[in-house]
N, C-alpha and C positions, 0 to 999 in steps of 0.2 A: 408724481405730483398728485397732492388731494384736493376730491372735491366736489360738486355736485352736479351729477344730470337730472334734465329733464325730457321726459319723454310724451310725445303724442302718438302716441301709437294708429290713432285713427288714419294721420296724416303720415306717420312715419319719420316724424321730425325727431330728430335728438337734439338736446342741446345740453351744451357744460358751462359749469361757474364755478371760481372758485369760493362764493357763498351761494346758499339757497337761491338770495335774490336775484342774483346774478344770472343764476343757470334759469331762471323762471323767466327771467327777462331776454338773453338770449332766445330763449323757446318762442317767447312770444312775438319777436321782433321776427323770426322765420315764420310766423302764423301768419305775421300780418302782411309778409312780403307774397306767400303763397296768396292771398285773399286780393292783393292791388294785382297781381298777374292774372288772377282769372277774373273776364269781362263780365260773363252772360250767367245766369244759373244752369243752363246746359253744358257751359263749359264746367262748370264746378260739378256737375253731378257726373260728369265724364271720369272727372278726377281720379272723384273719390268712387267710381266703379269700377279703376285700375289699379285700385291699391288691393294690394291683395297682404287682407290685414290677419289673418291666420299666420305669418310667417312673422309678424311683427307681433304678436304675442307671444309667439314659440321663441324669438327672440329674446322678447321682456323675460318669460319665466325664465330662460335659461341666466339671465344675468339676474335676477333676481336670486337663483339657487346658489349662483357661483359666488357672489358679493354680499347674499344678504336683503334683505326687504328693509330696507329704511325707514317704512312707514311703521314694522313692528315696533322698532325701541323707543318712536315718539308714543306710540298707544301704551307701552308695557309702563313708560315715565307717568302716562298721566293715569294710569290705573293705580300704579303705586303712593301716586299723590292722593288720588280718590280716596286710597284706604286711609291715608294718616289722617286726611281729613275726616273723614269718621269718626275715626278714631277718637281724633281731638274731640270733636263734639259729643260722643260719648262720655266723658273723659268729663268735659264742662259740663254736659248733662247731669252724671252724678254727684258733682262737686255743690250742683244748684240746688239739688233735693238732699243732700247731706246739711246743705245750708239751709235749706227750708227747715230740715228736722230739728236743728240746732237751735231756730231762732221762736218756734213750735213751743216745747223745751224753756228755752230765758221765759216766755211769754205765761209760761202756766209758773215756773216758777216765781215770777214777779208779782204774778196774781195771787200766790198761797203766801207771799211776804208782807204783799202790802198792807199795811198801815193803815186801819180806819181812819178816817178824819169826824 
């Protein structure tokens, strides 16, 4: 079955969806349940001084290597969009001074035609 997790790794939390929103949402709803369970700011920093979050990284990277980084193909999309966009305005760029030059051009010619009065 496909789909998407998300991860906290501070907390340790994983969560799945089978849209982004979903698995984001998941995540968030175990955020918020960890945060109503702990009372005091001393119980929260007890917490999170038991996580022992070196192993939840070692974790991430290794899913990361074995499935792929997700976040590269959304970057590699909009890099690839960045360029056509360029592009394009390049593209409109030349087409405006090709039209300047052209209308430059009518402007003198009209001037060596015209017609005393």
């Amino acid at each position: 079955m496909s789909g998407y997790q998300s991860v906290a790794l501070e907390f340790g939390f994983f969560a799945y969806g089978e849209t982004p929103e979903k698995s984001e949402q998941n995540l968030f709803s175990q955020v918020d349940e960890f945060a109503k369970s702990v009372k005091t700011n001393a119980e929260f920093i007890a917490a999170i001084e038991n996580l022992n979050l070196e192993n939840f990284w070692d974790t991430y990277r290794k899913i990361t290597f074995l499935v792929g980084d997700p976040e590269r193909l959304h970057y590699e999309k909009i890099e690839e969009e960045n360029k056509e966009l360029k592009q394009s305005n390049i593209d409109k760029e030349e087409e405006i001074f090709s039209l300047k030059i052209d209308l430059d051009t009518l402007n003198k010619k009209f001037n060596e035609i015209k017609i005393p009065s």
